[in-house]
matplotlib code that plots the C-alpha trace (Angstrom):
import matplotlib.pyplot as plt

x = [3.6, 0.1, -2.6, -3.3, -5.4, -7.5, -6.2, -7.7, -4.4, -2.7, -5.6, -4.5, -1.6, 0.7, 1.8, 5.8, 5.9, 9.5, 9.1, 7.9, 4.1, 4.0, 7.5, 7.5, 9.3, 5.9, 3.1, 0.4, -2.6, -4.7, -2.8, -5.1, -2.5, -3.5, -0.5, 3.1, 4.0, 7.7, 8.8, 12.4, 14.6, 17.1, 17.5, 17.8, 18.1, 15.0, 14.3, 15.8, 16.3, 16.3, 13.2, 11.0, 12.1, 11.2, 8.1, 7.4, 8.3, 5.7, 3.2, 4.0, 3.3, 0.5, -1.9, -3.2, -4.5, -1.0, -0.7, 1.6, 3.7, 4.1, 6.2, 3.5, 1.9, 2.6, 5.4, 7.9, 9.7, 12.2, 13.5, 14.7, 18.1, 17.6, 15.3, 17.3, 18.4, 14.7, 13.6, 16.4, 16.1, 12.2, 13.2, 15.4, 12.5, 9.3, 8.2, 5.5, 6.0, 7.7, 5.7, 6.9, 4.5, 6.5, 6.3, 9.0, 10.7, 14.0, 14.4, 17.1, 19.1, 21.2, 21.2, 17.9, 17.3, 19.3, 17.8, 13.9, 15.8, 15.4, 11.6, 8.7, 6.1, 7.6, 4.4, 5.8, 3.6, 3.6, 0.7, 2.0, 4.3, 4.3, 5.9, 2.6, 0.6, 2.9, 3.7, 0.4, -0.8, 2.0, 3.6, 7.3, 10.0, 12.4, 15.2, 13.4, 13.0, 10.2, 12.1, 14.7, 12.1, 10.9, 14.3, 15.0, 11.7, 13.2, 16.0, 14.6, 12.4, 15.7, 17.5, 14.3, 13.3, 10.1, 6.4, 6.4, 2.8, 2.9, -0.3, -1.5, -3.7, -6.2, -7.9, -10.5, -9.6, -5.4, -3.8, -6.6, -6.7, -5.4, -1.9, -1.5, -2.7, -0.8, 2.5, 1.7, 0.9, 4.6, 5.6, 4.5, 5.9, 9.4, 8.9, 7.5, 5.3, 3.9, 0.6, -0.9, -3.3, -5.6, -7.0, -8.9, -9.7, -12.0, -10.8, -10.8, -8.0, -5.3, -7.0, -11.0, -10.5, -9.0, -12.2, -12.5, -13.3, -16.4, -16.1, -17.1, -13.9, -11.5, -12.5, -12.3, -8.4, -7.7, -8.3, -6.4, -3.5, -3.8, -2.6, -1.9, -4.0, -6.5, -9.1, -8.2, -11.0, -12.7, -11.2, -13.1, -14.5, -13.3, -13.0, -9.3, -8.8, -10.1, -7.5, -6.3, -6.7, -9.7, -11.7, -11.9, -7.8, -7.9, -10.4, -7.9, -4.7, -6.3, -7.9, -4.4, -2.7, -5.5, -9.5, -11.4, -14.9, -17.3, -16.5, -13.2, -13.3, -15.5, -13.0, -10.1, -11.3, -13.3, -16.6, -20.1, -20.9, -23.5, -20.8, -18.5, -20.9, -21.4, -17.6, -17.2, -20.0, -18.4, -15.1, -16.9, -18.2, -15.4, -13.4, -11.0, -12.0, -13.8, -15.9, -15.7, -18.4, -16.3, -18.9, -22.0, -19.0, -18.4, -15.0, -13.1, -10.2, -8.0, -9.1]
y = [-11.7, -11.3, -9.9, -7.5, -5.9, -2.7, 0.1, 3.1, 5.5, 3.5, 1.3, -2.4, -2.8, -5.8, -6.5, -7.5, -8.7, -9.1, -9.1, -12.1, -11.7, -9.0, -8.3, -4.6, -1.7, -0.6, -2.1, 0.2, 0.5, 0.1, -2.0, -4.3, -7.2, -7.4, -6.8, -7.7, -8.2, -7.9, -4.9, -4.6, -2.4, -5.2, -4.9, -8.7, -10.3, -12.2, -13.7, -14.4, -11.5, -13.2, -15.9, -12.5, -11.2, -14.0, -14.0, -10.5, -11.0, -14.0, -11.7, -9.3, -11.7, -13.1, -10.5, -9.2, -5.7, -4.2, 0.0, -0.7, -3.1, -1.9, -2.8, -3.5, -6.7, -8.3, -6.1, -2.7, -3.3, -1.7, -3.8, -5.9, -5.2, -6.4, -3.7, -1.7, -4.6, -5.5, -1.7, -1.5, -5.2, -4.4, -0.9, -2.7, -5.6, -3.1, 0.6, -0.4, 2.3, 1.0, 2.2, 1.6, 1.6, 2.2, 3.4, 6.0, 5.0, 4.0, 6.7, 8.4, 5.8, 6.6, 3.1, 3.0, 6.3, 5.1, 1.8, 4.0, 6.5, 4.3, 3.7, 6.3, 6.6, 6.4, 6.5, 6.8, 7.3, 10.2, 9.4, 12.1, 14.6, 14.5, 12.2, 10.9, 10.6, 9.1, 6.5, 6.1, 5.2, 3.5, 1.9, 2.0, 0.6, 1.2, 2.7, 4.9, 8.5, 10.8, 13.5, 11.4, 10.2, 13.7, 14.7, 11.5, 12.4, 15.6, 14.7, 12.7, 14.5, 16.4, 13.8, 11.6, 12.6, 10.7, 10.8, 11.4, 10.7, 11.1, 9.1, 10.5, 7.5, 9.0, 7.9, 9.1, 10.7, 9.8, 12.0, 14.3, 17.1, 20.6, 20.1, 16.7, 18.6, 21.3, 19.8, 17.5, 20.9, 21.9, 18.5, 18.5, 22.1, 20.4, 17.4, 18.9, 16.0, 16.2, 15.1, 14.4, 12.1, 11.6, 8.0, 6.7, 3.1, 1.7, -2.2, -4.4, -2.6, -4.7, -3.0, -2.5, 0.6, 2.1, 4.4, 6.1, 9.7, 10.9, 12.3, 15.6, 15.5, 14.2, 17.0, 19.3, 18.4, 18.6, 21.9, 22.6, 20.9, 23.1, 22.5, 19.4, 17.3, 14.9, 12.7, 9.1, 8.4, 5.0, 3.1, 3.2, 0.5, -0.8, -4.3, -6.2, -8.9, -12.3, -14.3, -17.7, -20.4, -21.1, -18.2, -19.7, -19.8, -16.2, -14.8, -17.1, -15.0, -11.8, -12.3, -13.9, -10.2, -8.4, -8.4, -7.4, -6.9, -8.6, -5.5, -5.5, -9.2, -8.5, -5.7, -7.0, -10.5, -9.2, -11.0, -10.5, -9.5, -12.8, -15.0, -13.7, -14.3, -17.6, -18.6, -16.8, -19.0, -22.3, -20.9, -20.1, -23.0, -24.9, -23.5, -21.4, -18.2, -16.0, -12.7, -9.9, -7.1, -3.4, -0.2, -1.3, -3.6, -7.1, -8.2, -11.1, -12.8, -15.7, -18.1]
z = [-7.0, -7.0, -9.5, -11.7, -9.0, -9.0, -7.3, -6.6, -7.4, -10.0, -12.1, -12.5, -10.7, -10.5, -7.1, -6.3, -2.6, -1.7, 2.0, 4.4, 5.6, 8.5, 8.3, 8.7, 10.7, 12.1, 13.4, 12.4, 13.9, 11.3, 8.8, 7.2, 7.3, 11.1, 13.9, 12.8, 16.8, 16.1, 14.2, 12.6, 10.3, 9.1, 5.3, 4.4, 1.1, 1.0, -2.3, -5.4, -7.8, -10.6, -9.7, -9.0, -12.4, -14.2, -12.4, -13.6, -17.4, -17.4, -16.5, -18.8, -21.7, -20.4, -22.1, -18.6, -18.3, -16.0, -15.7, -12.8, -11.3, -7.6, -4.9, -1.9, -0.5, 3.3, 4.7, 4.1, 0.7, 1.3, 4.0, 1.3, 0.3, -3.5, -4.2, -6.4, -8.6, -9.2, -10.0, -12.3, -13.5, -14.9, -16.1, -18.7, -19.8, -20.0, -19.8, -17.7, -14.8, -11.6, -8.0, -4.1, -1.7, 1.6, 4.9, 4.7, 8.0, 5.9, 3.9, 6.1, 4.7, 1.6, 0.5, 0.6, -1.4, -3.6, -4.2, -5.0, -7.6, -10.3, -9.9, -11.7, -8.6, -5.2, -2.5, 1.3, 3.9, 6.7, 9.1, 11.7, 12.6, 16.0, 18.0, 20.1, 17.6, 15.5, 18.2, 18.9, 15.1, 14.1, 17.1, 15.4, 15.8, 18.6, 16.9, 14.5, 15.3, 13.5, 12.7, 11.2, 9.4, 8.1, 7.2, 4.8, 3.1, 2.7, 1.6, -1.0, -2.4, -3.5, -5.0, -6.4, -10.3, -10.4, -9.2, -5.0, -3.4, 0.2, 1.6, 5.0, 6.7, 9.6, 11.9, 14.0, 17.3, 16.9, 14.4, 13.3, 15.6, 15.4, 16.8, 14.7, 11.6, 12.0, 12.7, 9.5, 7.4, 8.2, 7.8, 4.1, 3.2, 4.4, 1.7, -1.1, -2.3, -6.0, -4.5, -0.7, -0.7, 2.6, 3.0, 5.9, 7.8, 4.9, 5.7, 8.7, 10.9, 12.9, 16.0, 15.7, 17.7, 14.5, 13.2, 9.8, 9.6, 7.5, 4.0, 5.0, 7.6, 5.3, 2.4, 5.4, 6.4, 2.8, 2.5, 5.7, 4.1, 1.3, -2.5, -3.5, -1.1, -1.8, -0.6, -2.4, -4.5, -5.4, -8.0, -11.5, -12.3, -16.1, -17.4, -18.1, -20.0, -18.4, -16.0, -17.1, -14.3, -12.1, -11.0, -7.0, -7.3, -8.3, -5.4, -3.4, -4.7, -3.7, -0.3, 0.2, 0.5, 1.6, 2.5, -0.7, -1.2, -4.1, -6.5, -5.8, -7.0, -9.8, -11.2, -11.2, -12.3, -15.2, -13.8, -12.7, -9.0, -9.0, -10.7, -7.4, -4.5, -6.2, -5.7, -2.4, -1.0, -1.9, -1.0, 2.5, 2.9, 2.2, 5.6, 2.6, 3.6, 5.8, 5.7, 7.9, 8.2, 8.5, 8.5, 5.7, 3.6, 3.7, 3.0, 2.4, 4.0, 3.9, 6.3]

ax = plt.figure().add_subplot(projection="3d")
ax.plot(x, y, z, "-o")
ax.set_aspect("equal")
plt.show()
């Protein structure tokens, strides 16, 4: 678990990572978790259901600022078999909405639509519709065949009753060109999404030959995707409450599941941008972690 972090769809979001690190059925191009090498689609039962719960009720009395708590982190959560139990098991101690972040690739899979029914804000991604551009961006899996994959979106979108957000990652000169967008155009009238929303390659990418498209492009491809897209916008900034613990251990939480920049840190820690450079220098110097220029940002890593 990891947390209250800003997001820039959901506002503070409590993160529930039930999977390994880089245990994932792709191994995206741009994935800022860097490459996961060995892809599977094995549904295991990872963790204990009720040590994550208990996790998640602490945090819920703790007095932290939570909109969310979201099912994301260091691999595809719905590789874990227990998901269901956990969905249902926090619907029953808090209305705080439940969101999964997933990849989508499972969804053909009636246990696994099954296990997401029970959640408020289901978020799969569709990076392409065609089958070289989607092998190309997110290097899959052997087994898993795209238009499976479309058709259990599909599918769900039938049966699910809550929020669906279907996030479309580009990047430059892979899946953004007429045929691509096309295909994913038809793609999207097959699903029926509530909302499409268009990101791009805005953190260090598991390949550095993952480039981001310009704003101007990205407003452009929302328009050809028509109603219902939209380019994901920066998160807000607004102030939570104040984290128990030691401010160094927090920065150490977050760069832990992903690289973050100083106003990320400052955001979601309630603190000044000086008081964050401050502790990211000694954290640098100390060998605990790294920075990494991407475009004119600076990010941080663990080391």
């Amino acid at each position: 678990m990891y947390g209250p972090v800003p997001s820039r769809r959901l506002g503070f979001s409590l993160g529930v990572d039930i999977i390994p690190h880089k245990t994932c059925s792709l191994d995206c191009l741009y994935c800022q978790l860097g490459s996961v090498r060995r892809t599977t689609c094995r549904r295991r039962a990872y963790f204990s259901v009720r040590g994550v719960l208990a996790q998640i009720r602490a945090a819920l009395a703790s007095g932290q600022a939570i909109d969310v708590i979201t099912f994301s982190g260091s691999g595809e959560p719905t590789l874990n078999r227990n998901l269901g139990p956990l969905i249902r098991g926090i619907k029953r101690m808090t209305r705080v909405p439940v969101a999964v972040l997933t990849n989508g690739t499972l969804l053909g899979r009636e246990d696994v639509r099954r296990d997401l029914l029970a959640a408020d804000i289901v978020i799969p991604s569709l990076d392409a519709a065609l089958a070289a551009p989607f092998r190309s961006v997110n290097r899959p899996h052997p087994s898993l065949r795209l238009s499976a994959i479309i058709r259990g979106l599909a599918r769900f979108r039938k049966e699910f009753r809550g929020r669906l957000w279907l996030e479309v990652m580009l990047v430059r000169g892979v899946n953004d060109g007429p045929r691509a967008l096309g295909a994913l155009k038809r793609a999207v009238a097959l699903i029926r999404p509530d909302r499409v929303q268009l990101n791009t390659v805005v953190r260090p990418p598991a390949d550095p030959a993952a480039k981001p498209l310009t704003a101007r492009r990205m407003e452009k491809i929302a328009r050809i995707l028509g109603d219902g897209a939209e380019v994901i916008a920066d998160f807000p900034a607004r102030r939570p409450s104040r984290r128990a613990g030691g401010f160094e251990n927090a920065i150490l939480a977050m760069v832990k599941r992903r690289p973050v920049t100083a106003g990320d840190i400052a955001t979601a820690l309630g603190r000044h941008r000086d008081e964050v450079l401050k502790a990211a220098g000694r954290l640098l110097g100390s060998g605990k972690i790294k920075s990494v220029r991407h475009g004119r940002n600076v990010f941080y890593e663990s080391a």
